[in-house]
C-alpha positions as CSV (number, residue, x, y, z in Angstrom):
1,X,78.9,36.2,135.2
2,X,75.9,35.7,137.5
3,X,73.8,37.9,135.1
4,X,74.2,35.0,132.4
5,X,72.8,32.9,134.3
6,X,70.2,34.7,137.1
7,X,68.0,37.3,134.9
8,X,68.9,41.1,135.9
9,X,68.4,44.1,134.3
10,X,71.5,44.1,132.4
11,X,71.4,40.4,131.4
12,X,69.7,40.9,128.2
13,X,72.0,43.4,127.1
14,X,75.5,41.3,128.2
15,X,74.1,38.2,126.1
16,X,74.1,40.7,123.1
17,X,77.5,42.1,123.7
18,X,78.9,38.6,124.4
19,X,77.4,37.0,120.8
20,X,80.2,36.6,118.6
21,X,83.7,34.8,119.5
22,X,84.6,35.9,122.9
23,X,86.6,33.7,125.2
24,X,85.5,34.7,128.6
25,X,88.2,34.4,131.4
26,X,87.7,35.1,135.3
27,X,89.6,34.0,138.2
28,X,89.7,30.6,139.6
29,X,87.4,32.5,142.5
30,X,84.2,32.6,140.3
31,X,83.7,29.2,141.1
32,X,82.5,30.3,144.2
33,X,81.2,33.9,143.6
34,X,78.9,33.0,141.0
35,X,78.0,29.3,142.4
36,X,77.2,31.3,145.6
37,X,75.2,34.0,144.0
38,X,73.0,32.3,141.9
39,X,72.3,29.5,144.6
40,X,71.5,32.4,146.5
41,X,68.9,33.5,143.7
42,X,68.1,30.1,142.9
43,X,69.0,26.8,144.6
44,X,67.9,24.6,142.4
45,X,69.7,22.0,140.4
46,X,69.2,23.6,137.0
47,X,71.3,26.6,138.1
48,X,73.6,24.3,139.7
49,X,74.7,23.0,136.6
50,X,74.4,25.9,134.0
51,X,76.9,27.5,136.1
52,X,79.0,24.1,135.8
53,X,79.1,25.0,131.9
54,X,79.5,28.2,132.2
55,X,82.6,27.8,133.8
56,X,83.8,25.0,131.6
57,X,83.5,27.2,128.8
58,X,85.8,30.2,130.5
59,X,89.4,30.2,130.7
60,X,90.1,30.5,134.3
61,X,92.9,31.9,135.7
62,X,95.0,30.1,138.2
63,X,94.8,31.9,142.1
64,X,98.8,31.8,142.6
65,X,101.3,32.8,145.0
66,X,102.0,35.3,142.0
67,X,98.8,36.5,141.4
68,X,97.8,36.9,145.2
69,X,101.2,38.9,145.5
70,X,99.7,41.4,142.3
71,X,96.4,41.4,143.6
72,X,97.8,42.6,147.4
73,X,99.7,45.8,145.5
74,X,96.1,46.8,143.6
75,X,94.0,46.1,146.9
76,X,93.5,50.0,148.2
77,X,90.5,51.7,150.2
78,X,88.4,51.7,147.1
79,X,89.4,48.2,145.5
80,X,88.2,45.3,147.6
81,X,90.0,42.1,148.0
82,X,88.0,39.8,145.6
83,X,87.9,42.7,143.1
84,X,91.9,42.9,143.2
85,X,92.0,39.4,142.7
86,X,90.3,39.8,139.3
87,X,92.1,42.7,138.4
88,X,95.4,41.1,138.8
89,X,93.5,38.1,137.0
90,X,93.0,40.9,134.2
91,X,96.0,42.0,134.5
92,X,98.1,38.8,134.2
93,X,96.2,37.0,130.9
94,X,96.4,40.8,129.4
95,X,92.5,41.0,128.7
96,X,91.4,42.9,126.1
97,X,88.7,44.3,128.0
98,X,87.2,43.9,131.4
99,X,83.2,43.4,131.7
100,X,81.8,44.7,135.5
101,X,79.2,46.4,137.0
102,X,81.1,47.2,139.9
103,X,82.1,51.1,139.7
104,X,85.3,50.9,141.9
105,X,86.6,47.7,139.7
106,X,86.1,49.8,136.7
107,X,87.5,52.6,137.4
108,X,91.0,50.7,139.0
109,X,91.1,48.6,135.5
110,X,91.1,51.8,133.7
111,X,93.7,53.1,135.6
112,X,95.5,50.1,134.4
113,X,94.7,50.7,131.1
114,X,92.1,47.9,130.5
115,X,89.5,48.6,128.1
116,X,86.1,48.4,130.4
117,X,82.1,47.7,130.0
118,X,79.2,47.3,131.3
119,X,76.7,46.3,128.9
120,X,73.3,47.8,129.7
121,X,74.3,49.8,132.0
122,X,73.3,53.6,131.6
């Protein structure tokens, strides 16, 4: 989500993928990841509140005692706690495909059988 909002490499090519009807969903824990990573990139108010919207437009997905529990069984060497989180976020809403640039997340949701991209990516 940070690369809708902080210009990367890939940015470009996620904005493409994403036109159309998409309804974006993340974990409730994006509203820290990404308002940490762009202020990080770029503290200034602007940011601040594009990230406001676009988390207002995602469904997010509630961090329960349920979820925690799912994300705990998909935590491994190779699957790191905030990435099993989202998985199990994934998991739970049944998403029709997960979009990451992290390797190790990819390759543990298509274990799962989720559909996965990276949009400009190689």
């Amino acid at each position: 989500m940070v690369k809708l909002i902080i210009e990367e490499p890939e940015s470009a090519a996620l904005v493409r993928y994403l036109t159309g009807d998409h309804v974006l969903a993340t974990s409730r824990i994006a509203e820290v990841e990404v308002s940490r990573a762009t202020a990080l990139a770029n503290p200034s108010p602007e940011v601040g509140e594009e990230v406001n919207a676009l988390l207002a437009s995602c469904l997010l997905v509630s961090v329960s005692v349920q979820l925690l529990r799912s994300a705990r069984r998909l935590a491994t060497a190779t699957v790191r706690t905030l990435d099993a989180v989202h998985l199990a976020s994934a998991l739970r809403i049944e998403a029709d495909e997960l979009l990451a640039y992290d390797r190790r997340l990819l390759a543990a949701a298509s274990d799962h059988g989720i559909v996965c991209a990276s949009p400009g990516q190689g």
